[in-house]
N, C-alpha and C positions, 0 to 999 in steps of 0.2 A: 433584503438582498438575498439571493439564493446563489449558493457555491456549486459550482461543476467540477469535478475534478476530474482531470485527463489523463489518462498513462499510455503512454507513446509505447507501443510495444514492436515488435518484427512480426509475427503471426498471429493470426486472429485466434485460432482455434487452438492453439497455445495459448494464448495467455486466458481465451474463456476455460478452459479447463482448468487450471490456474484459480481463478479468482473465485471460478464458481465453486469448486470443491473443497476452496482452503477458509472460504470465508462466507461459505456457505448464499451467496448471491445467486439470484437469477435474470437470466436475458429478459429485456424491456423491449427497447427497440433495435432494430438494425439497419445500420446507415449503407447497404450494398455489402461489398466486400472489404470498405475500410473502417468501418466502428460498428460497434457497439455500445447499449447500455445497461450497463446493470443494477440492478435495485434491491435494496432490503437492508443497505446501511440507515443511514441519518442524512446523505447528501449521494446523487447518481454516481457513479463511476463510469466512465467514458475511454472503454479501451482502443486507440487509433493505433489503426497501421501505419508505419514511418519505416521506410526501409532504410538498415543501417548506411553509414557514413554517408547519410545527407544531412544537409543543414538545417537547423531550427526555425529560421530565419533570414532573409534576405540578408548578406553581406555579413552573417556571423562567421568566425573562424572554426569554433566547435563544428564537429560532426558527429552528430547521434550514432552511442555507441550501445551495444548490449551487454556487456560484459559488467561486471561490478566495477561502479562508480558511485561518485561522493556527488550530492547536491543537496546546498541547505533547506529547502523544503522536501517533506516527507509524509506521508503516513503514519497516523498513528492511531489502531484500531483497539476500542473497548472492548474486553472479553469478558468474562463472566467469571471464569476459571485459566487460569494460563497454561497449566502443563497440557491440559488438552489441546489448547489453541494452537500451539506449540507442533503439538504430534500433529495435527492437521495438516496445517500450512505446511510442514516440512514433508509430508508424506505426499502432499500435493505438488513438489517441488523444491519450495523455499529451502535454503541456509540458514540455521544458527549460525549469528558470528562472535556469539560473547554468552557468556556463562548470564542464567538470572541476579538481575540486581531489583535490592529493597529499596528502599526509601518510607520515607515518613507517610506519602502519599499512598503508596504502593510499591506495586512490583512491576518490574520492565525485561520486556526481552527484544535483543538486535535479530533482526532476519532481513535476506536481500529476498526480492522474487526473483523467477527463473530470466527476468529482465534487465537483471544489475539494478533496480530500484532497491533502497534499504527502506523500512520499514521497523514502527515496533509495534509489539503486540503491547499491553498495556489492562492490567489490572488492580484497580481501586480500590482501596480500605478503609473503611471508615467514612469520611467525607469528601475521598478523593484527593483535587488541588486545592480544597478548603482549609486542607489538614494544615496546608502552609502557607495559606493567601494574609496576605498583611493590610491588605486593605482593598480598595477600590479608585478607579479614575483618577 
């Protein structure tokens, strides 16, 4: 099975600047004026245009908003080094929304994009999520 991931964004050329600079991606293909794809992660990125306060879906109450919002799926990109990821992403846009935190695993940091999407950046120590995997299936 292969994963697509999609970020509904308001502008195109907003959010390619965005993603391309802060996480260093390049354009693949382009769908006209409403997507794009970008490549160099582990899975495509597929930025779509959705102009605010419309609906997701036939007969949903939500309306896609841009602003900083909460949804429980997210983002969560391998770095190498954090503080630079950090200075990256936010120089390109992105918000800190929380001091770095440690764990057994690693280290984590909250940022939104300039799309209300939150996001962490995320760097590994040692064995990763092995550091505290208790077993399997």
């Amino acid at each position: 099975m292969d994963v697509l991931i999609n970020i509904d964004v308001d502008g195109l050329d907003k959010a390619i600047a965005f993603y391309t600079h802060a996480f260093d991606l390049r354009i693949g293909r382009r769908f006209g004026a409403g997507g794009v794809e970008l490549l160099g992660a582990t899975s495509p990125l597929y930025l779509l245009v959705k102009a605010p306060g419309t609906r997701p879906h036939v007969g949903a109450q939500e309306r896609r908003i841009y602003r900083r919002h909460w949804t429980p799926v997210h983002l969560d990109l391998v770095v190498a080094q954090l503080e630079p990821a950090i200075a990256r992403a936010t120089h390109a846009g992105a918000t800190q929304e929380a001091p770095i935190r440690d764990a057994a695993w690693g280290r984590l940091a909250l940022l939104a994009d300039p799309f209300g999407h939150g996001f962490c950046l995320i760097e590994f120590k040692g064995r990763g999520y092995d550091e505290i995997a208790t077993g399997s299936g």
